[in-house]
N, C-alpha and C positions, 0 to 999 in steps of 0.2 A: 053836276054831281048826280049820280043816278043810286035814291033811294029808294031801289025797289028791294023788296026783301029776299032771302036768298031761299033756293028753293028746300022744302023737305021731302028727306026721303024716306017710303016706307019699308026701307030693308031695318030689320029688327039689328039695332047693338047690342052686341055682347061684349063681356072681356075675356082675359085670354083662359083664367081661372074657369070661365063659364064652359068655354070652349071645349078645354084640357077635362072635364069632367062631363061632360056631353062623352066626349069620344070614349074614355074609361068606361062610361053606364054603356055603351054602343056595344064596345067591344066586350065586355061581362056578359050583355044579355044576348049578344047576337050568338056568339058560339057556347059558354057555359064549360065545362070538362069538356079538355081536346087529348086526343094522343097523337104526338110528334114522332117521327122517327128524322134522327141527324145525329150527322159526327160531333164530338163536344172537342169543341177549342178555345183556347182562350182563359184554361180553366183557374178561379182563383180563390182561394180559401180570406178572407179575413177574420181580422183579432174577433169581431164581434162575434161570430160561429155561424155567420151567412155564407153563402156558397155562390159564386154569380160562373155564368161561362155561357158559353154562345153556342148552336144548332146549326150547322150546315149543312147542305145539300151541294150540289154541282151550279145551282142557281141562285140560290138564296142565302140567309143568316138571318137565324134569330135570335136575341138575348132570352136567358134563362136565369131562375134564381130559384134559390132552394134558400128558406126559412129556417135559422135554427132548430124549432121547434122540430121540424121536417127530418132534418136531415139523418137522424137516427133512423126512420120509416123508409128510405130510401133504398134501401135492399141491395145495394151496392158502391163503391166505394170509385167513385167517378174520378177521371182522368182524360187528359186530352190525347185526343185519335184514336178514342174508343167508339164506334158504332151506338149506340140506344134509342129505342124509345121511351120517352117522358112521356110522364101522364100527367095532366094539370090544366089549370085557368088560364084564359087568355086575360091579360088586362096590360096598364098602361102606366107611364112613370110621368106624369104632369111636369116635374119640374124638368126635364127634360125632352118633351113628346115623341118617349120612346116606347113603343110598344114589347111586352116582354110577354113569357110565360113563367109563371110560377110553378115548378115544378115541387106534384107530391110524391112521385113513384117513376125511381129508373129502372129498365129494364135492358139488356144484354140483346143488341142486334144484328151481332158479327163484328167481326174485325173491321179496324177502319181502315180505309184506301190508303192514305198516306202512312199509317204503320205497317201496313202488308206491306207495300213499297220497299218501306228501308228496312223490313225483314230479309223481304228477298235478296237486297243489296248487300245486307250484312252478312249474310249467309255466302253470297258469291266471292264476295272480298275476304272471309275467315279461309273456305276454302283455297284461297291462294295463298293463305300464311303472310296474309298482310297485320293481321291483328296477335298473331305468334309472341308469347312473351319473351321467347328467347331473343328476338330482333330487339329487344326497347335497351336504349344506352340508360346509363348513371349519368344525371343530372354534375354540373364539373359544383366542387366546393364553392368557388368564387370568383363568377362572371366579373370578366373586365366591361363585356358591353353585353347591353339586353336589347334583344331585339321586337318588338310591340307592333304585334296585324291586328288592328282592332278601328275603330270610327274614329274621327280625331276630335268629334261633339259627343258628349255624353258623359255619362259621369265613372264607365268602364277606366277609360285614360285616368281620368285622376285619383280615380282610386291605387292604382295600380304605381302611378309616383309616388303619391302619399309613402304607401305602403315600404317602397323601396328608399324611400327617401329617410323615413323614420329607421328603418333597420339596419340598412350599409346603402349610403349615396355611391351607384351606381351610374357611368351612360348608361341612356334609353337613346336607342334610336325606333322612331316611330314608322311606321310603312302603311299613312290612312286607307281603308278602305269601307266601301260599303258593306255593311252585314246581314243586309235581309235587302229582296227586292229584283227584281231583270240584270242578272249581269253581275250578284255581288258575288257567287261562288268562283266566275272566273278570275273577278278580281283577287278574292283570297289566296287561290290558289299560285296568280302569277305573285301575289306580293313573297308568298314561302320557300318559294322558288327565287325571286332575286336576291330574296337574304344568304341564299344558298348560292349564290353565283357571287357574291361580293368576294372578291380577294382581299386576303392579310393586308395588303401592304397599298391597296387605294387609298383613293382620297377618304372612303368610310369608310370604320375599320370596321369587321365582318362580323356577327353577335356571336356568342360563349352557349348563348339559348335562349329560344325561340318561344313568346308567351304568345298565342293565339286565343282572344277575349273577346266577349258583346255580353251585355245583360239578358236580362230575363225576358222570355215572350211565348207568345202561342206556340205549336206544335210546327206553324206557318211560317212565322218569324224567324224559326229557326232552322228550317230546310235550306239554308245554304251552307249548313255545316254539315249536310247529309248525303252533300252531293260526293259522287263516283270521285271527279277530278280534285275536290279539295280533300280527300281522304287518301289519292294516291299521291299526291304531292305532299302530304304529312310523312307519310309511309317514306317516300325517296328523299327527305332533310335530310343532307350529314349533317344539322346542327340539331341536339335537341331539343323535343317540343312539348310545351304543358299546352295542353287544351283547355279553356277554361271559359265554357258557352254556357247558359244559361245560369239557372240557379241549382241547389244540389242536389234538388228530385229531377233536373232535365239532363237526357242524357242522348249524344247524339253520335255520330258512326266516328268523329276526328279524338272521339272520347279514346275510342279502341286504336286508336292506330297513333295516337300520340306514346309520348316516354313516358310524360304523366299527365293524369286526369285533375285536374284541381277544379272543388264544387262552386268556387267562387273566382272573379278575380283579384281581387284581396290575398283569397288563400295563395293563385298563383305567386302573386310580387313576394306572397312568404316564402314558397317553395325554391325560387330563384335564388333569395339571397339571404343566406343564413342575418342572425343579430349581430348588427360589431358590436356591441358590448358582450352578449355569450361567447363571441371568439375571443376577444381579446381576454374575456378571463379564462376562457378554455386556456389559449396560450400561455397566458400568468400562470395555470394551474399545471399546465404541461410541464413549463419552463423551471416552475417550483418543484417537482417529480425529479423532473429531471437534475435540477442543481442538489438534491437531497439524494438522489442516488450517487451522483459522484461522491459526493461526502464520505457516503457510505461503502465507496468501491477505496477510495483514496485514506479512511481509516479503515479498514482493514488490511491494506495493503502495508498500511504503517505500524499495523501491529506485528503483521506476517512478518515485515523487515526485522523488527525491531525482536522476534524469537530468531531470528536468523542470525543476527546480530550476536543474539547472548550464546547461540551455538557454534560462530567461528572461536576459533582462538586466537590470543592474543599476539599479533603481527608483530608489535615492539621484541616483547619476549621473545617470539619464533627467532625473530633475526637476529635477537641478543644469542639466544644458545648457538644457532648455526657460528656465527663469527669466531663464539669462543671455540666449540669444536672444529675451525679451520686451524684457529691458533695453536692447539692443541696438536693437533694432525701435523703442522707445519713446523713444531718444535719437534714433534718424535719422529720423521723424516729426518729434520737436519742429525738427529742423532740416530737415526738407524742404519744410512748409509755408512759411517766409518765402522758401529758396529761389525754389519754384513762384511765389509773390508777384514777387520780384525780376523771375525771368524774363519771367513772362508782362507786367509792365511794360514791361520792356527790348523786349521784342518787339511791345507797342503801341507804343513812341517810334518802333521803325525804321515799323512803317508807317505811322506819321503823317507821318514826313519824305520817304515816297515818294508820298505825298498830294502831288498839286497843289494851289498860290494858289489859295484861292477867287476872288481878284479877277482872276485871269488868267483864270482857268476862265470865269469869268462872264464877260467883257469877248468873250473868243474865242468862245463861245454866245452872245452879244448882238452878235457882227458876223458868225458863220454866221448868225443871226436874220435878220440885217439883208439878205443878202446875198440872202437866201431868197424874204423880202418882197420886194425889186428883182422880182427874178426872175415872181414871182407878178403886180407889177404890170404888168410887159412885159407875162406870159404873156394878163392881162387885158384888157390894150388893145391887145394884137395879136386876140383874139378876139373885143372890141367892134368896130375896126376890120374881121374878115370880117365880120362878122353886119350892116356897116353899105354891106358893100360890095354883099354879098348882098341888102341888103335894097332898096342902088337898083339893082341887077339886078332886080329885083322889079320896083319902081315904074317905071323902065324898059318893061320887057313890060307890064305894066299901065297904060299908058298912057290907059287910059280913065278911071281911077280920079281923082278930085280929089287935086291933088297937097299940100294943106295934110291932106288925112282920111290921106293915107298914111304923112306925118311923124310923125303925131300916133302911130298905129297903131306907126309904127317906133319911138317917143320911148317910146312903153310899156312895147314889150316890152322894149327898154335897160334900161329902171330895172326892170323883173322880173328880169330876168336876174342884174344889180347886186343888189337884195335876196337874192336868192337869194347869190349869191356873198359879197354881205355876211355872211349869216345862220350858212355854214361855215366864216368864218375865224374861227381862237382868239381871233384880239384881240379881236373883239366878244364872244366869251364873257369872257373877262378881264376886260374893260370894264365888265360888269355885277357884277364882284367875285369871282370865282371866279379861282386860284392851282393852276399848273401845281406837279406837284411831281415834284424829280429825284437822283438819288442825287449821291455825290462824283464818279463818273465820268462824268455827265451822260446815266444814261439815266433816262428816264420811270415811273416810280412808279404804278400804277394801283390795285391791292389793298395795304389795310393790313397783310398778313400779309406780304408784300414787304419791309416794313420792319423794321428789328431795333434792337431798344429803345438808345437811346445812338448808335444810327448819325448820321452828318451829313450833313444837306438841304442845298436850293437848293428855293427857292418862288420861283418869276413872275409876276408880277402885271401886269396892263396898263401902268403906268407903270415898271418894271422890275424888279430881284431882290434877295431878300437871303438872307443865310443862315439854317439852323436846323440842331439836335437832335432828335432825336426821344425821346419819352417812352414810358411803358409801353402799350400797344395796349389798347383796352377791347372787347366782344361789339359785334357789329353792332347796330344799333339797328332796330326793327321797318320802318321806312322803308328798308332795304338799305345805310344812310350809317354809316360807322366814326366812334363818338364819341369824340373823348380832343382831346388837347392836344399843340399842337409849341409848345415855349419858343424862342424868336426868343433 
């Protein structure tokens, strides 16, 4: 057994407290007031009214902190990917052994790199009318399915069910992807795009709309929602899209090119799907509106009737009087008809008794006949006598003429003359059987249409008259002669 003692060393111990406040006094007295110039990222306000955020350059980062007391003095109201210089103390954070600056005084040192960046970017993409309000759809009332691009670790996700789970349980379908880091913008982008290639009718049904979510981070952290390709793949969803990246002061390029911007993901899962309980009493209230306006359309309708009602007349009645005035109408028919019979008799007797005698009638035309003929034969033998007086005036002057050739000559033309006079008068038409015919008042009858069926004739014949009727009138006959029958 080797009791030899163990060796000492003369390097001085300390501990780590000794250490940690060595390097603090080091770093206080070696530099004293510094002015920093760096971009600030990272930037974070807490409850307490301290201010912490970080300095960077292309090579380095430093932690910064600004003092409540401070921060009024600070001449500017700091945010991340802003350019400044800080002015302040170097020193050190023991329980962590991180070196920081406490800053007393910002100062404005240009715009920062990665904001000019996505100014420039946003500028190029407005001018193409990718961020145009007129492009953004209406969110639909109520997704069957939500579609979620967001980490599948963190506490984005479950806030996001939470949310929708408490308001109206909804599918989610989830599409993980990375959110910050090499590669997570292409991912975003292809996952925006496959929600957008799902067909209706696959095996996964295709989302209603589209929540694109990550928490809160640096200006760093969140440059992959800044990128060109995850803004134009927002822009080209037919489904619509809430954006909902950082926290509500952070605002990134998929903010403007989304349908809606939500400041949280909370607010989105609100945005997405209304309350079932505010719907379903919407509905109850709608439902109540509505069953209270029928009422109101169906009593009034029942009063309209019901004045309409009091202004027809009464149907019984109508139909009682109508029946009686048929009965009526139908009794003084059956007695008007024999009446009309009665009278229109009564009114043929009077004028058959204002009818003249046939045999007076005929006797008194059979001696104007008579008187006529007289007359005619004067009228003839006064003008065979000129013609004969005439004619031995003639024979007279003619004295050269043999007086038996002139007789004979005169004796011919007489009986011409006679024929002739013969041949016009009726009685020789009579004579050969042919019948004058003449109404009751004794005028002459020429057309059968003249006549009227039942009326009473007078027919003349050469040896003289009798009575007749006349019968029903028949069509002319091709010869111009009306054929039918008088009963004698």
């Amino acid at each position: 057994m080797n009791d030899a003692p163990a060796p000492v060393s003369n390097l001085p111990e300390y501990t780590v407290s000794e250490i940690a406040g060595a390097v603090k006094r080091t770093l206080e007295g070696a530099f004293g007031r510094v002015r920093v110039r760096g971009e600030i990222t990272e930037f974070k306000r807490y409850p307490s009214g301290h201010v912490y955020f970080c300095l960077k350059d292309e090579a380095a980062k430093i932690r910064g902190v600004v003092w409540r007391s401070a921060v009024a003095r600070l001449g500017m109201v700091p945010e991340d990917g802003i350019e400044v210089i800080a002015t302040g103390r170097l020193s050190s954070y023991p329980e962590r052994s991180e070196y920081q600056l406490v800053v007393e005084r910002l100062e404005y040192a240009g715009a920062g790199a990665l904001l000019a960046k996505i100014e420039v970017l946003r500028q190029r993409l407005a001018a193409e009318g990718l961020f145009d309000v007129a492009r953004k759809r209406r969110l639909p009332l109520l997704p069957g399915v939500i579609g979620v691009v967001t980490s599948e670790r963190g506490a984005v996700l479950h806030d996001i069910r939470t949310t929708i789970e408490r308001r109206c349980p909804r599918l989610i379908l989830l599409w993980p992807v990375p959110v910050q880091g090499e590669g997570a913008a292409a991912r975003i982008a292809a996952a925006i795009r496959g929600f957008a290639a799902l067909s209706e009718q696959g095996p996964a049904p295709r989302p209603d709309v589209l929540i694109v979510a990550r928490g809160g981070g640096s200006l760093e952290d969140l440059m992959a929602f800044n990128d060109e390709e995850v803004v134009r793949a927002a822009t080209a969803s037919p489904i619509p899209l809430i954006a909902a990246v950082g926290h509500e002061t952070d605002t990134t390029l998929i903010d403007y090119a989304a349908d809606r911007r939500a400041p949280t993901p909370t607010a989105a899962a609100e945005m997405a799907v209304p309350v079932r309980a505010d719907l379903l009493a919407d509905f109850q209230h709608q439902a109540a509106r509505m069953s209270g306006a029928l009422n109101r359309i169906l009593q009034e309708q029942r009063l309209r009737l019901g004045r309409a009602e009091r202004g027809l007349p009464d149907l019984p009645s109508l139909l009682g009087a109508a029946r009686q005035r048929l009965d009526d109408r139908a009794g003084r028919l059956v007695l008007a008809l024999p009446n009309l019979v009665a009278a229109k008799r009564a009114a043929l007797v009077r004028v058959e008794r204002d009818l003249p005698q046939v045999r007076a009638l005929i006797a008194s035309r059979r001696s104007a006949l008579a008187l006529q003929s007289a007359g005619l034969r004067a009228a003839l033998r006064h003008a065979v006598a000129a013609r004969l007086g005439a004619a031995r005036q003639v024979f007279v002057r003619a004295s050269d003429a043999p007086l038996s050739a002139r007789l004979r000559e005169a004796r011919a033309r007489l009986e011409g003359f006679a024929a002739r006079l013969e041949s016009v008068s009726h009685e020789t038409v009579l004579a050969r059987g042919y019948a004058l015919v003449f109404d009751a008042a004794g005028r002459p009858l020429t057309r059968a249409e003249q006549v009227r069926p039942g009326a009473r004739l007078r027919l003349r014949f050469g040896d003289g008259e009798v009575g007749a009727r006349a019968d029903a009138g028949t069509a002319a006959s091709p010869g111009g002669r009306t054929q039918g029958k008088l009963p004698l």
